[in-house]
N, C-alpha and C positions, 0 to 999 in steps of 0.2 A: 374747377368745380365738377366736369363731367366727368372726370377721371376720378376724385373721392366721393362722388353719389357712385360711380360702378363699383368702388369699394366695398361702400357699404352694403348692397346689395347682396354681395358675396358672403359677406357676413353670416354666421348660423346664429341664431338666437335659441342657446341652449334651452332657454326657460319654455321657449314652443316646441324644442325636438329636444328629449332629452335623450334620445335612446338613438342610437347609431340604428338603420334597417339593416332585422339580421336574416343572413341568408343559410337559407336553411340548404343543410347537408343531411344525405339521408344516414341512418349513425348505423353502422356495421360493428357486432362485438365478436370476433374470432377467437378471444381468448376470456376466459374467466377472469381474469385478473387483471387491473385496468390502472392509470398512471393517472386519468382523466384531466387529462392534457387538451381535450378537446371540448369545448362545452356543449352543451343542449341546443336543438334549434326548435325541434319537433313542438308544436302544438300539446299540450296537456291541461286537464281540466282544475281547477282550483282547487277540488274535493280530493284529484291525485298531489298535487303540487301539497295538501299538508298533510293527507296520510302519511304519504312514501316518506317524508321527512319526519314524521313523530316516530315510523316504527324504526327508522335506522337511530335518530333518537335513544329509543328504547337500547338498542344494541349497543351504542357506545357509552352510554351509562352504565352499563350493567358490566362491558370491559374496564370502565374505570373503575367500579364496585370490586370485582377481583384483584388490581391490581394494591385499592386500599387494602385491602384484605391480606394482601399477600399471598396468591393462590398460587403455586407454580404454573410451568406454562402448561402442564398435564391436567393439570386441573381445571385451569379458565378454559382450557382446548374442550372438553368432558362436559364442563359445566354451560357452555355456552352453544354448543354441536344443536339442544333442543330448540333455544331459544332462536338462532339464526334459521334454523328450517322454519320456524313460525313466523317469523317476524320480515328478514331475511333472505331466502334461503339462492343459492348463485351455485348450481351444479356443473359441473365440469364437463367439456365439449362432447368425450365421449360416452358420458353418458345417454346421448338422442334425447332429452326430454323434450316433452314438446312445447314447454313454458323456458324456453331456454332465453330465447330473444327478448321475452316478458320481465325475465329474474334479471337480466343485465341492464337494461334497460332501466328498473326501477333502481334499481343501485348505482346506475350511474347520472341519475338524476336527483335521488335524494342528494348524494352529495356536490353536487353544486348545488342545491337548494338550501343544506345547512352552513354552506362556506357561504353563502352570504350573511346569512344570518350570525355566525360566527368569527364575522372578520373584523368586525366595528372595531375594537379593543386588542389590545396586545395580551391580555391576560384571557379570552377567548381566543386567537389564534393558535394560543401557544398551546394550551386546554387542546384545540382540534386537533392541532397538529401532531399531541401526543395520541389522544384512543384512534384518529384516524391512522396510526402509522401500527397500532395492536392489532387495528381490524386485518390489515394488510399483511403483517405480519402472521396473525393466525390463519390465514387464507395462502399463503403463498407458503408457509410449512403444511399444508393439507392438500398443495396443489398437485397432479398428477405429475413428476419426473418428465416427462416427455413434455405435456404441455407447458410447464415451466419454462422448461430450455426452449421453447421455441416464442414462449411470451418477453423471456429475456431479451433473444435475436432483435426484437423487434423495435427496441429500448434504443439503439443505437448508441449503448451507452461505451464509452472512450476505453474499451477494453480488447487489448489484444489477444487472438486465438494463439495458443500455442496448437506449432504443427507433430503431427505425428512424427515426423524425425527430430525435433525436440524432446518429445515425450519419453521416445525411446532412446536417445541419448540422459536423461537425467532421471531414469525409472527408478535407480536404486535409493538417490537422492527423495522425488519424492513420495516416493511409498513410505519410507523410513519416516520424513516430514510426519507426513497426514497421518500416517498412521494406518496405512490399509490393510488388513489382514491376510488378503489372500484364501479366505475361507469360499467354501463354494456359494455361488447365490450373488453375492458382493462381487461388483465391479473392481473390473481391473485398472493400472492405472493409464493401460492402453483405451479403456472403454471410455472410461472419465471424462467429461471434457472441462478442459484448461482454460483458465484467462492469466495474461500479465498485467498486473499495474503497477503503477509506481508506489513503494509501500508506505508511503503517506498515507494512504487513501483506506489500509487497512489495519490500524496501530493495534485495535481488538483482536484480532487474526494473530497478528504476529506475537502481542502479549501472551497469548496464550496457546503461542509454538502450532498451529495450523495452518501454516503454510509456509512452504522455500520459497528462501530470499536470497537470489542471485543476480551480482550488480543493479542491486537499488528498483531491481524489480522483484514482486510477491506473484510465486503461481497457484493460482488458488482453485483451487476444484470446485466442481459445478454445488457441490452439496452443501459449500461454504461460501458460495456468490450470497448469498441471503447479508450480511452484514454490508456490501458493494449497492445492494437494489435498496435496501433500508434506505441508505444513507442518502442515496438518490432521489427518493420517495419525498422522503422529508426536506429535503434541499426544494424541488422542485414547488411541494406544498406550500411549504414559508413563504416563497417568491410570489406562487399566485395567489394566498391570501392578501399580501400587501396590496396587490394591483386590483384587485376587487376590494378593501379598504378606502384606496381611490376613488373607487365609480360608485360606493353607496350612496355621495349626497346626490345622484341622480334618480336613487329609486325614490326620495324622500317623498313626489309626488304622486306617485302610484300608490290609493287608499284602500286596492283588493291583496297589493304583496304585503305593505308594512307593517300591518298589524300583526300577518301572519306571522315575520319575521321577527318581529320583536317579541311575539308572544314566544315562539321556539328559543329566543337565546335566555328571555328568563326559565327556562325549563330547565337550563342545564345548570340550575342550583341543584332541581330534582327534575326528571322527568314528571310532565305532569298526567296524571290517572283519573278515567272518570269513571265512576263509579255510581252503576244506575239501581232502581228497586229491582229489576230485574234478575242481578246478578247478587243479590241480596241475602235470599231467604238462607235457611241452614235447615236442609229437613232437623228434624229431631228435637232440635233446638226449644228451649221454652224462652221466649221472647215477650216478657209482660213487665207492669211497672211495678211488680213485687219482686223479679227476679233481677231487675238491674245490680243489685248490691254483689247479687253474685256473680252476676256473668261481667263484673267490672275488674277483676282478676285476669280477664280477656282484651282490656282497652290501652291501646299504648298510652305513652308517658301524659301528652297533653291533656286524653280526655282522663285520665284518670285524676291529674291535677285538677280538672274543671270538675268531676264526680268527690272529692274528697273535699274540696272549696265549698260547693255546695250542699253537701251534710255539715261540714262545720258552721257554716256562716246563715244556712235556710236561703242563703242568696243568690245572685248573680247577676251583672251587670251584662244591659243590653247583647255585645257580642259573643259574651262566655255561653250566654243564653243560646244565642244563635247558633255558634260554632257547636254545644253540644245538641242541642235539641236537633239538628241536620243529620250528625255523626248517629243520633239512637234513630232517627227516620230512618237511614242506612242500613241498622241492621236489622231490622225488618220489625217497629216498634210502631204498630200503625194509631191511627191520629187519638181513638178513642183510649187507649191504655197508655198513649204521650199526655193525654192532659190529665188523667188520672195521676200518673209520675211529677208532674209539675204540681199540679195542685197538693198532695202528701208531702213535696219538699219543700214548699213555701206553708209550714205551717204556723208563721209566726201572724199570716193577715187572713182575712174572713172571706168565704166565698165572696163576698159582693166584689172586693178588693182584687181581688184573683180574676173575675172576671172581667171585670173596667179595665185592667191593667195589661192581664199576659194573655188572656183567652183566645181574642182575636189572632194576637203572631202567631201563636204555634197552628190555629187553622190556616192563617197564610202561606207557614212556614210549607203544611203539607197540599194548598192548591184548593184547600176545601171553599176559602172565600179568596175573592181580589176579583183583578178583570178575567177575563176573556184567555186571554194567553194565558196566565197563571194556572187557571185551573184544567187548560187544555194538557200542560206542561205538566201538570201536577206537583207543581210549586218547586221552591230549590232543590239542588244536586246537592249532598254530601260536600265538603271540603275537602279538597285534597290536601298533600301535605305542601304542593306548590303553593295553593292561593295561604294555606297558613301560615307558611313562612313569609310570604310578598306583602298582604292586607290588612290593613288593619293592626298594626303594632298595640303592644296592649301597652296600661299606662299606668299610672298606681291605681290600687286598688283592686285593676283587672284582673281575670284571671285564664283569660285564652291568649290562643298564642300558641308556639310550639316552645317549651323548653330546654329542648338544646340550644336554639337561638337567643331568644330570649331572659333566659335565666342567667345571673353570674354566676361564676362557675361554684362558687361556695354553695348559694343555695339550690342548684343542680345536683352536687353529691350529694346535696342533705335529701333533696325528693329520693332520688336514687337510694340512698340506704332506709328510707322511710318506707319503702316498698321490699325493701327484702336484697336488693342488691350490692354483696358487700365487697363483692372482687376486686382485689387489687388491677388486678391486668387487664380487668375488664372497664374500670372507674377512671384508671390511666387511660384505655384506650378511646376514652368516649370524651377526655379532657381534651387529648391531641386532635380529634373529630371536629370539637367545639374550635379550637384556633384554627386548624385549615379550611373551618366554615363546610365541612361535608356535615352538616346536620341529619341525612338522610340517615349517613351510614352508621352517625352514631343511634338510632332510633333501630337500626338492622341490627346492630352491634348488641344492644338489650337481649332485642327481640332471639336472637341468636344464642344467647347465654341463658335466659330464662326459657328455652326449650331445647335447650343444645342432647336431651337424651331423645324427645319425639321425635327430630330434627333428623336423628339418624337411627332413629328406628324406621320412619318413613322410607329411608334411601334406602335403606338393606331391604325392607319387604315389599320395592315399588308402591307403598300408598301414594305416594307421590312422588311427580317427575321433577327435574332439575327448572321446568319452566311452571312451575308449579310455587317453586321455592324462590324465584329472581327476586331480586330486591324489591322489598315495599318502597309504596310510595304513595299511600294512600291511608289514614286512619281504619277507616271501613274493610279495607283488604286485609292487614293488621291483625284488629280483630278475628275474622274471619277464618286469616291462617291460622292464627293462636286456638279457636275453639275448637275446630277438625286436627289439629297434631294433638291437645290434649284432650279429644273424647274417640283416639283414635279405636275403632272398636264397637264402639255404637252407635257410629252415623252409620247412615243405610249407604252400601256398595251400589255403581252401578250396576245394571244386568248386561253379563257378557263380557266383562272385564273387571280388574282388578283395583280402578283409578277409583280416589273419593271423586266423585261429584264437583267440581272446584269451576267456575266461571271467571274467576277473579283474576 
C-alpha cells in the first residue's frame, strides 16, 4: 500500500498543471530570416499577443489574395513591399535599424501565436502552411546574398559543400549546366557556392535542367538552394503544426488565449476590419437621406441587395434593418438625416407606427439612448464583412447577408447582371470564388471590374498606394474606396503630397 500511495503522489494531475513550466531563454535574432524552430518564452502583453497576430494576419491574407488572383511573383513581390513595411516590416542585418530586434521579434511571435490558432484542423494547417511558406519565400528572394548563405549555414541542413578542387575539376560541366554567362558583374562558378544532394531531394531542379547530376548526386548553386530551404521549411512546419494540434486541449482552460484564438482562426475566412466614425467621413462628399439613392452606385453587393429590397418592398426585416442602418452610420450618415431616410422608406405606415416601432433602434443603433456604455461607446460598429459572413444567417424572406455566401448560385448571377455586370470571365470567376468559399475575393473580384479603369488610373498617377488598394474586407471601406477612385479629381488633396486623404 506504501509503495502505490508513493505512486500516486507522483502522479501530475494535468487538470491542476496544464502547462509544463517554461523556461525562459533570452531570444537572439542574427539573421532575418527565421525557421522558428524555437518558440517564445519572453513575457508579452495581451494587447501585443493579438495586434502582432491580426497584422501578420493581414499579411497572409492578402498573400493569399495574390495568389487567387494569379499575380506573378513580380507582382505579389511589388504589391505586397507597402503592405509589409506597414504592417510587417523585418529589415535586413545590415541595414543598422535600430527597430531591428523589435521587427524580429514581433514576427517571430506572431507566428507562433497564429500556428496555434491555426493548427486545430487539417484544412487550416494546410491553409498556414501554404501563405506561411509565400511569406518566406518572398523574404528569402529579397534577402541579401551574403546574409542568406550565412542563414542557410546555420540550418544545418544534410547538404554537402563541394570543394574548390571539385569546382574546378567540373567548371565546364557546370557552367554549361546552370547556365552562367560569364558576363562581367555575375559570379563565377569559382565564386558560387555549391551543395550536393542526392537528386531526389530536387526533381523541380532537375526537371527543368538547373543543375548537374553526377552519380545520383545534384550540384546546385547557392541561387537555386531556394527550392532545397522551401522544401525544408514546409517539411519542418507540417511536423510542428501536428504536435501543437496535440497540446491545444490544454489551452482549452485558459479564458484570456481562447477567445482570442478562436476569434483569429474564424478571420481566415476573411480578415476581420474595424471600422470606426472616425475613419469615416469623405470630405466633399454629400452624405444625406436624399442622396442615398445615389451614392448606392457606391455600395458593395450586400448593401445594395438590402437598398434595392428596401425600395421595392418599403421593408425590411429586423437584421437587413440593422446590417444596413450600421453600414449608412459608417459612411458618415448621422442619426438625424438616418431617421429622416427610414421614415421616407417605410412609407407604407403613419408616423405614430414609425415611431412605436423603428424610432427607438435606430437612436440605439447610434448610442443616442440605452445605458451607460452604449452611449459612452456611441452605439454599434459597422459590420464587417467577417461578422456578415459568420452571424446571423438570413432565412426566407430576409434580406441581409452577404451574397456571395449566401445566395445560390442562379440567383447570384441574376443580382450580378441586375447591376450591370455582364462579363463572362468575370461571372465565371466569382462562380469558382463562390465553390472554394473565398467570398471576400469574389466581392474584390466585382469591386475590381467595376473600377478596373480608376483602379489604374490611381497607380499610374500615385493617387493611390498599393496599401491603399489591399483587399477589402470590410462593406464601409468598399464604399469608401469606390467613391474616392470614381470622384477622383474632386476630393480635396492632402497639403504636401500627392495621396487622397484615405484612413481606411
Amino acid at each position: 500500500m506504501n509503495r502505490i500511495d508513493a505512486k500516486r503522489r507522483n502522479v501530475v494531475d494535468h487538470r491542476k498543471k496544464q502547462f509544463a513550466e517554461a523556461t525562459y531563454q533570452p531570444q537572439q535574432y542574427p539573421h532575418r530570416l527565421n525557421f522558428y524552430t524555437t518558440p517564445p518564452t519572453a513575457d508579452i502583453t495581451l494587447e501585443q499577443f493579438e495586434q502582432w497576430a491580426i497584422d501578420r494576419l493581414r499579411i497572409l491574407a492578402e498573400l493569399e489574395a495574390c495568389s487567387f488572383r494569379n499575380k506573378t511573383p513580380a507582382e505579389t513581390a511589388a504589391h505586397m513591399e507597402p503592405l509589409l513595411k506597414k504592417y510587417l516590416p523585418l529589415d535586413s542585418t545590415s541595414s543598422n535599424h535600430s527597430q531591428l530586434f523589435a521587427q524580429r521579434q514581433k514576427d517571430h511571435y506572431s507566428h507562433f501565436i497564429l500556428r496555434l490558432a491555426f493548427s486545430s484542423t487539417e484544412d487550416l494547417r494546410r491553409r498556414f502552411t501554404r501563405v506561411e511558406s509565400m511569406l518566406f519565400r518572398l523574404r528569402f528572394q529579397g534577402d541579401d546574398m551574403r546574409e542568406r548563405n550565412a542563414f542557410v549555414r546555420t540550418l544545418n541542413l544534410d547538404w554537402e559543400p563541394v570543394s574548390e578542387e571539385e569546382k574546378r575539376e567540373l567548371a565546364t560541366e557546370l557552367a554549361a549546366t546552370v547556365g552562367f554567362s560569364g558576363k562581367r558583374g555575375q559570379p563565377t562558378v569559382q565564386e558560387e557556392e555549391w551543395s550536393k544532394v542526392d537528386w531526389e531531394r530536387v526533381p523541380d531542379l532537375i526537371e527543368h535542367r538547373k543543375v548537374f547530376v553526377k552519380r545520383g548526386k545534384a550540384y546546385v548553386p547557392s541561387r537555386e538552394q531556394q527550392s532545397m530551404v522551401m522544401t525544408e521549411f514546409n517539411s519542418r512546419l507540417e511536423k510542428a503544426l501536428e504536435l501543437t494540434a496535440r497540446a491545444l486541449p490544454r489551452l482549452d482552460e485558459d479564458d484570456r488565449l481562447t477567445p482570442i484564438l478562436n476569434h483569429l482562426s474564424k478571420n481566415f475566412i476573411a480578415p476581420d476590419s474595424v471600422y470606426t466614425n472616425s475613419s469615416s467621413a469623405i470630405e466633399g462628399a454629400e452624405i444625406s437621406a436624399r442622396n442615398i439613392d445615389n451614392l448606392s452606385q457606391h455600395f458593395p453587393m450586400c448593401m445594395q441587395h438590402l437598398h434595392r429590397t428596401l425600395r421595392r418592398d418599403s421593408k425590411l426585416r429586423h437584421f437587413g434593418r440593422l446590417q444596413y442602418t450600421l453600414f449608412l452610420k459608417g459612411i458618415g450618415l448621422n442619426l438625424e438625416e438616418c431617421l429622416v431616410f427610414w421614415r421616407s422608406s417605410f412609407n407604407k405606415m403613419s408616423d405614430d407606427e414609425f415611431n412605436k416601432g423603428y424610432r427607438y433602434n435606430v437612436r440605439h443603433v447610434y448610442g443616442d439612448v440605452g445605458g451607460d456604455s452604449n452611449r459612452r461607446s456611441g452605439g454599434y460598429s459597422p459590420y464587417s464583412c467577417q461578422k456578415i459572413l459568420t452571424e446571423h444567417a438570413p432565412g426566407n424572406g430576409e434580406a441581409h447577408g452577404c451574397p456571395y455566401r449566401h445566395f445560390d448560385e442562379q440567383n447570384l448571377m441574376a443580382l450580378l447582371e441586375g447591376v450591370g455586370i455582364n462579363d463572362k470571365v468575370v461571372l465565371q470567376g466569382v462562380r469558382d470564388d463562390k465553390q472554394k468559399q473565398k467570398f471576400h475575393m469574389a466581392c474584390n473580384r466585382v469591386f475590381e471590374y467595376v473600377h478596373k479603369n480608376e483602379v489604374r488610373r490611381a497607380k499610374d498617377e500615385g493617387v493611390m498606394t498599393a496599401a491603399q488598394l489591399e483587399t477589402i474586407v470590410h462593406p464601409n471601406e468598399y464604399f469608401k474606396r469606390s467613391y474616392l477612385l470614381k470622384n477622383m479629381g474632386k476630393i480635396a488633396k492632402k497639403e504636401g503630397d500627392g495621396d487622397v486623404k484615405m484612413d481606411g
